[in-house]
C-alpha positions in Angstrom: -15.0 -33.1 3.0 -12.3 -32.8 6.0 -10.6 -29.5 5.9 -7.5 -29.2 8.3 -7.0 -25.5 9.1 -4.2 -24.0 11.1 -3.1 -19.9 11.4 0.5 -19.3 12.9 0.2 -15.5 11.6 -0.6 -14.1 15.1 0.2 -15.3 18.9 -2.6 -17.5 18.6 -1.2 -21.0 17.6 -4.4 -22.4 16.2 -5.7 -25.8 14.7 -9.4 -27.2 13.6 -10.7 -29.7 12.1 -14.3 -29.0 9.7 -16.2 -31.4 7.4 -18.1 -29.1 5.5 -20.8 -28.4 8.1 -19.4 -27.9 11.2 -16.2 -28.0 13.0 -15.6 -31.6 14.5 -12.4 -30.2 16.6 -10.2 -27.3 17.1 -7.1 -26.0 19.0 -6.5 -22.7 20.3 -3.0 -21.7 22.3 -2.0 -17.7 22.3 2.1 -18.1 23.0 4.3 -15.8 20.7 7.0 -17.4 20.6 6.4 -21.1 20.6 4.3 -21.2 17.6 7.2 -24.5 16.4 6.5 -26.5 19.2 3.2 -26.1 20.0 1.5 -26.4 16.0 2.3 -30.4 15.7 1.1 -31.1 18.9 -2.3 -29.5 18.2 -2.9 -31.0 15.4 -2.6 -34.5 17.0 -4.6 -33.0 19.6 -7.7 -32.7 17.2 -7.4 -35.7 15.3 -7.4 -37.6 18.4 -10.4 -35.6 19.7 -12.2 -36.1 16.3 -11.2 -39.7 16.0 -9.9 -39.4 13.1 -6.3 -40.2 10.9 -4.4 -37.5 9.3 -5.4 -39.0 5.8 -8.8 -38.3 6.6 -8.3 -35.0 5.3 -8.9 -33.9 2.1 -7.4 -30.4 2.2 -5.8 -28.1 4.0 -6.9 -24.1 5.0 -4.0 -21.6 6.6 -4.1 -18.4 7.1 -0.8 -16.3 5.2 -1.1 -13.5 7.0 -0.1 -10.7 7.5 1.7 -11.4 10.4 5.4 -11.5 12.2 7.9 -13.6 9.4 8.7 -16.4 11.5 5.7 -17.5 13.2 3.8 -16.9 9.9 5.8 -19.5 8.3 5.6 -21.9 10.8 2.1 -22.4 9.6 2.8 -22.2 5.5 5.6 -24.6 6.1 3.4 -27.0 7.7 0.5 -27.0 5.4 2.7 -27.2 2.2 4.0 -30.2 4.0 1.2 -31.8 4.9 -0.8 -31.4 1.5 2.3 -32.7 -0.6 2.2 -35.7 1.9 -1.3 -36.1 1.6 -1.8 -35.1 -1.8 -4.3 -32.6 -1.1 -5.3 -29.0 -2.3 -4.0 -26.0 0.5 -6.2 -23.1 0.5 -5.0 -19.8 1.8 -6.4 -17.4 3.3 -6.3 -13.6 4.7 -5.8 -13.9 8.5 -7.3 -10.8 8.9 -10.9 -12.5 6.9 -10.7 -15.3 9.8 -11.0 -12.8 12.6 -13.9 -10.8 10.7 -16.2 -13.9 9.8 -15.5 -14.5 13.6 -16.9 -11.3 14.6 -20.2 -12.1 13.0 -21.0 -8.4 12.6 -22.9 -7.3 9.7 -22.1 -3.3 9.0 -18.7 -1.6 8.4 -16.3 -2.4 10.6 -12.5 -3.0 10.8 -9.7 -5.9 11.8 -6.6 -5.1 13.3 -3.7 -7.1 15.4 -0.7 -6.6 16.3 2.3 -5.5 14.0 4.6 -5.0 16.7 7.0 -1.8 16.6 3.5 -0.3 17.6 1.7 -0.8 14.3 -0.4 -3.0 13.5 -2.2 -5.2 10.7 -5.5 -3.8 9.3 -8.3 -4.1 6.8 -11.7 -2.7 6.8 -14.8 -5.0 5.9 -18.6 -4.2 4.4 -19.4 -7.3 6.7 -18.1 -10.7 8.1 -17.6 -12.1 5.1 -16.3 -8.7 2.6 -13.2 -7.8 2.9 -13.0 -3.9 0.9 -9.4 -2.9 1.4 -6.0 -4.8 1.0 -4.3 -5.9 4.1 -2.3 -2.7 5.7 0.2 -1.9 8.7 0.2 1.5 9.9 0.6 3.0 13.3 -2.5 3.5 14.9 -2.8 7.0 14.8 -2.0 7.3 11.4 -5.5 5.5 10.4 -7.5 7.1 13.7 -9.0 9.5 11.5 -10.2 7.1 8.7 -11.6 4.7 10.7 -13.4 6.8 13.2 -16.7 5.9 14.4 -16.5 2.2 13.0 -16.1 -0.8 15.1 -12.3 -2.4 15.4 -11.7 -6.2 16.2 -8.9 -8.1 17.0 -6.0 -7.6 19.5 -4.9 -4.4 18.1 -7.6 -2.7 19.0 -7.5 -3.4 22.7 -3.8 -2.2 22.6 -4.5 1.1 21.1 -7.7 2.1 23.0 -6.9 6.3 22.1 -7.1 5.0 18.4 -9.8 2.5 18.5 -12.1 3.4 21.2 -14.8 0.5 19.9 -12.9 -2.4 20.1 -14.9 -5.5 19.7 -14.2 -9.4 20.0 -12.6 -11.7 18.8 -9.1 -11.0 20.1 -7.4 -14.0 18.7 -7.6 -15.6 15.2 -9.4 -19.2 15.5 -8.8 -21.6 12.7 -12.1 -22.9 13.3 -13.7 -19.4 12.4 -10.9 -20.0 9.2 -11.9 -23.5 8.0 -15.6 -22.3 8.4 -15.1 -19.2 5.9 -13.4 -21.4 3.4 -15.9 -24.3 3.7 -17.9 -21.8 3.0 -15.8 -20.5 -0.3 -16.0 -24.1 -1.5 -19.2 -25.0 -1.3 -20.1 -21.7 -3.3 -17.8 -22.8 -6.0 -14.1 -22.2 -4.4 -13.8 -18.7 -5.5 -11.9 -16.3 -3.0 -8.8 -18.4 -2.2 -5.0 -17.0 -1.9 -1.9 -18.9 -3.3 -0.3 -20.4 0.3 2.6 -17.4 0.3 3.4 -15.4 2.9 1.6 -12.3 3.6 4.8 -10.1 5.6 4.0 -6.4 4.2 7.4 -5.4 5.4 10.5 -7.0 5.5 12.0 -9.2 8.3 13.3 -8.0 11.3 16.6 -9.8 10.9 19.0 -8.2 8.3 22.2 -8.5 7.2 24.5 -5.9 8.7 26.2 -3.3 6.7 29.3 -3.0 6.0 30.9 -5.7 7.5 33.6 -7.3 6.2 33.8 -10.7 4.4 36.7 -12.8 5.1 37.9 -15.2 2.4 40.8 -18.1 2.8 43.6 -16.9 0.8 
């Protein structure tokens, strides 16, 4: 086994490399708004460092979200590609369950990062690995009150300290965390995965204005 796994959901622009026991190589950048030209790059980066060929791999992880539309896709787009090149499965996965089996912690707790528009992503957890709510995006003080008195992690947390006074690491998604959890899923039988679609949970910041007027060539 050689699972490629990437996450473009958040401002971390994120790459690793796992063979079923352990991560060989991984690739971590936080830059909102160069998650295009910096994906590529990174994955060259860890094949080199793992001395190894692109079709090493035998299948690909990504994290769909939810996340910002067009650094989200960045990622989707470039696993789809790759596994249709290389012929191999893509397993997707909850960004949010990347930054929990991170965490490591073993009680209730939450994930949250940033929505922008001061919201943010969220999901609350049994433990690391058990997710027990659908992904959300609320404003912080809207869902205060519920998750009082648990632990938070993830970058929206540190921005909304009044909401989430325990904020706990990591800050940053790590596609090494992802590709462990999903080794993981596969070796227990493959159960758990998401179809490689795009988590949004709201619709794109870019719309189509109202109103305006079409102009046709008579």
């Amino acid at each position: 086994m050689l699972l490629l796994a990437m996450d473009t959901a958040t401002p971390a622009v994120t790459v690793a490399l796992h063979d079923g026991e352990a991560v060989v190589a991984s690739s971590s950048q936080v830059d909102a708004r160069r998650h295009g030209e910096l994906l590529l790059p990174a994955v060259d980066r860890v094949l080199a460092e793992a001395g190894l060929k692109l079709d090493a791999v035998t299948g690909i992880v990504v994290g769909v979200g939810p996340g910002p539309y067009t650094g989200l896709r960045v990622g989707l787009v470039t696993a789809a590609a790759f596994a249709s090149a290389l012929g191999v499965p893509v397993h997707g996965l909850c960004t949010l369950d990347g930054l929990a089996y991170a965490s490591g912690i073993d009680e209730p707790f939450a994930v949250a990062t940033d929505a922008r528009r001061k919201e943010v992503y969220w999901a609350r957890y049994e433990d690391s690995r058990t997710r027990v709510t659908d992904a959300s995006v609320d404003r912080p003080a809207d869902i205060a009150e519920q998750l009082a008195g648990l632990p938070v992690v993830g970058a929206g947390a540190l921005l909304y300290p009044e909401a989430f006074p325990d904020a706990r690491e990591p800050e940053h998604q790590s596609a090494a965390a992802l590709a462990g959890l999903a080794a993981e899923r596969l070796a227990a039988g493959g159960e758990g995965f998401l179809d490689p679609l795009p988590m949004y949970l709201r619709r794109p910041d870019a719309q189509v204005p109202k109103n305006y007027k079409v102009v046709t060539p008579k």
